[in-house]
C-alpha positions as a printed Julia matrix, in Angstrom:
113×3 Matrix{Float64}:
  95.3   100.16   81.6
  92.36  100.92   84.32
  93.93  101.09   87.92
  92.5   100.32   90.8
  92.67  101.5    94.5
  91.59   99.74   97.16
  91.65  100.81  100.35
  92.9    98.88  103.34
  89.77   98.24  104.56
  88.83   96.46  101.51
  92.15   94.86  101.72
  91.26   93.58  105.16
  88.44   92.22  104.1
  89.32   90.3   100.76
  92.09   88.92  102.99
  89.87   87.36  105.74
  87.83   86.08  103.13
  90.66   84.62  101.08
  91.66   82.83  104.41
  88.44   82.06  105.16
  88.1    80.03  101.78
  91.46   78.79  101.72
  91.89   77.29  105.53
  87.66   76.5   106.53
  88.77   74.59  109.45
  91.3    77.58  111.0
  90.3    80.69  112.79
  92.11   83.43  112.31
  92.01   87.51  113.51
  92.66   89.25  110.91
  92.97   93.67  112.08
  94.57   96.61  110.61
  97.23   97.23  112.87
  97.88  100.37  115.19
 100.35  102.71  113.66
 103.87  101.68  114.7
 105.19  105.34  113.41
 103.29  109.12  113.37
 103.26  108.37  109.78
  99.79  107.88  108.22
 100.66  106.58  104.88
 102.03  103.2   106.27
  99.46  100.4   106.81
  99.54   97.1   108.02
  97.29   94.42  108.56
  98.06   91.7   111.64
  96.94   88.45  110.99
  96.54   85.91  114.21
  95.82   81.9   114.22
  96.07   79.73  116.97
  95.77   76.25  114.53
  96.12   75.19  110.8
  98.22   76.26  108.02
 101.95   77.09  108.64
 102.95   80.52  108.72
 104.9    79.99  105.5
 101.14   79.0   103.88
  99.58   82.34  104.64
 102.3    84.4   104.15
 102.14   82.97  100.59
  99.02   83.21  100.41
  98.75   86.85  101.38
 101.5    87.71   98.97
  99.03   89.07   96.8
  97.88   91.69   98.74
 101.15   93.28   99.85
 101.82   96.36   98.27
 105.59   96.79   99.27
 108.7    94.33   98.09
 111.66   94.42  100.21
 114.95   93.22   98.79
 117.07   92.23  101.91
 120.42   91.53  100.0
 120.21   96.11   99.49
 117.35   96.82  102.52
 115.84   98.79   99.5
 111.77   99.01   99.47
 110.2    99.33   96.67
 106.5    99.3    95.18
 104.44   96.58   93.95
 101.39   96.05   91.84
  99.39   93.39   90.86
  97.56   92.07   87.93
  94.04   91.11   87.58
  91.58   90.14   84.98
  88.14   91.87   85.33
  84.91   90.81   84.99
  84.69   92.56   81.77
  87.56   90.68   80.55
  90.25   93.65   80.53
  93.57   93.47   82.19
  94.01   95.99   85.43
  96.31   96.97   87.81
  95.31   96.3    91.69
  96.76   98.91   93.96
  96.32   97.71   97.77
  97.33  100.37  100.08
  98.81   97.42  102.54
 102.33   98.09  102.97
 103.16   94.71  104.82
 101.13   92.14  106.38
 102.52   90.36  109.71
 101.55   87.16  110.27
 101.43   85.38  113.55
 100.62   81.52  113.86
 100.25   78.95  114.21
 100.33   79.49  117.99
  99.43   78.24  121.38
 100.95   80.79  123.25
  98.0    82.88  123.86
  96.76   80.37  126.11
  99.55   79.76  127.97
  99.57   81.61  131.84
C-alpha cells in the first residue's frame, strides 16, 4: 500500500479548506502554532472562530487530520493513520505530520476590553 506524507503545511491548508466548505457562513484562523517545546518534530495547528459551529463540530470534523490518538484512561500516545481512496482508485495510507489540533471557538472574548 502507497503512503503518503503530507506536510503540515499541506495539512493547514486542506483543513481551512475543509472548514471553509463545511461552515461557509463562519470565519475561522486557522495557523500552525509556535512550538510549545524545543522539540521540532511536534506540530500543531490552532484553529480560531468567533461564530458558527460548536467546538465539538470542528473538532470532529478535524479528526481526520490528527495524526496522534491519546487514550486518557493510560495517558498513552500513540500513532494514527488514515485511509483514503485515490484518484486512481487504489487504497492509501495518509500520513499528516499534525500531532494535535487545538481548537478555540466559538468565542466572543476577543472582543471583549
Amino acid at each position: 500500500m502507497e503512503i503518503i506524507c503530507i506536510t503540515a503545511e499541506e495539512a493547514l491548508e486542506r483543513i481551512a479548506e475543509t472548514l471553509q466548505r463545511s461552515y461557509p457562513e463562519s470565519v475561522f484562523a486557522v495557523r500552525l502554532e509556535d512550538p510549545v517545546t524545543e522539540r521540532e518534530d511536534i506540530c500543531g495547528i490552532d484553529v480560531i472562530w468567533v461564530e458558527g459551529p460548536r467546538r465539538d463540530q470542528v473538532e470532529d470534523l478535524l479528526d481526520a487530520f490528527q495524526s496522534v490518538n491519546w487514550d486518557p484512561r493510560t495517558g498513552e500516545l500513540g500513532g494514527r493513520s488514515h485511509y483514503a481512496v485515490s484518484e486512481q482508485g487504489i487504497l492509501v495510507q495518509l500520513m499528516y505530520n499534525i500531532d494535535y489540533i487545538f481548537c478555540d471557538g466559538p468565542s466572543e472574548a476577543l472582543f471583549l476590553s
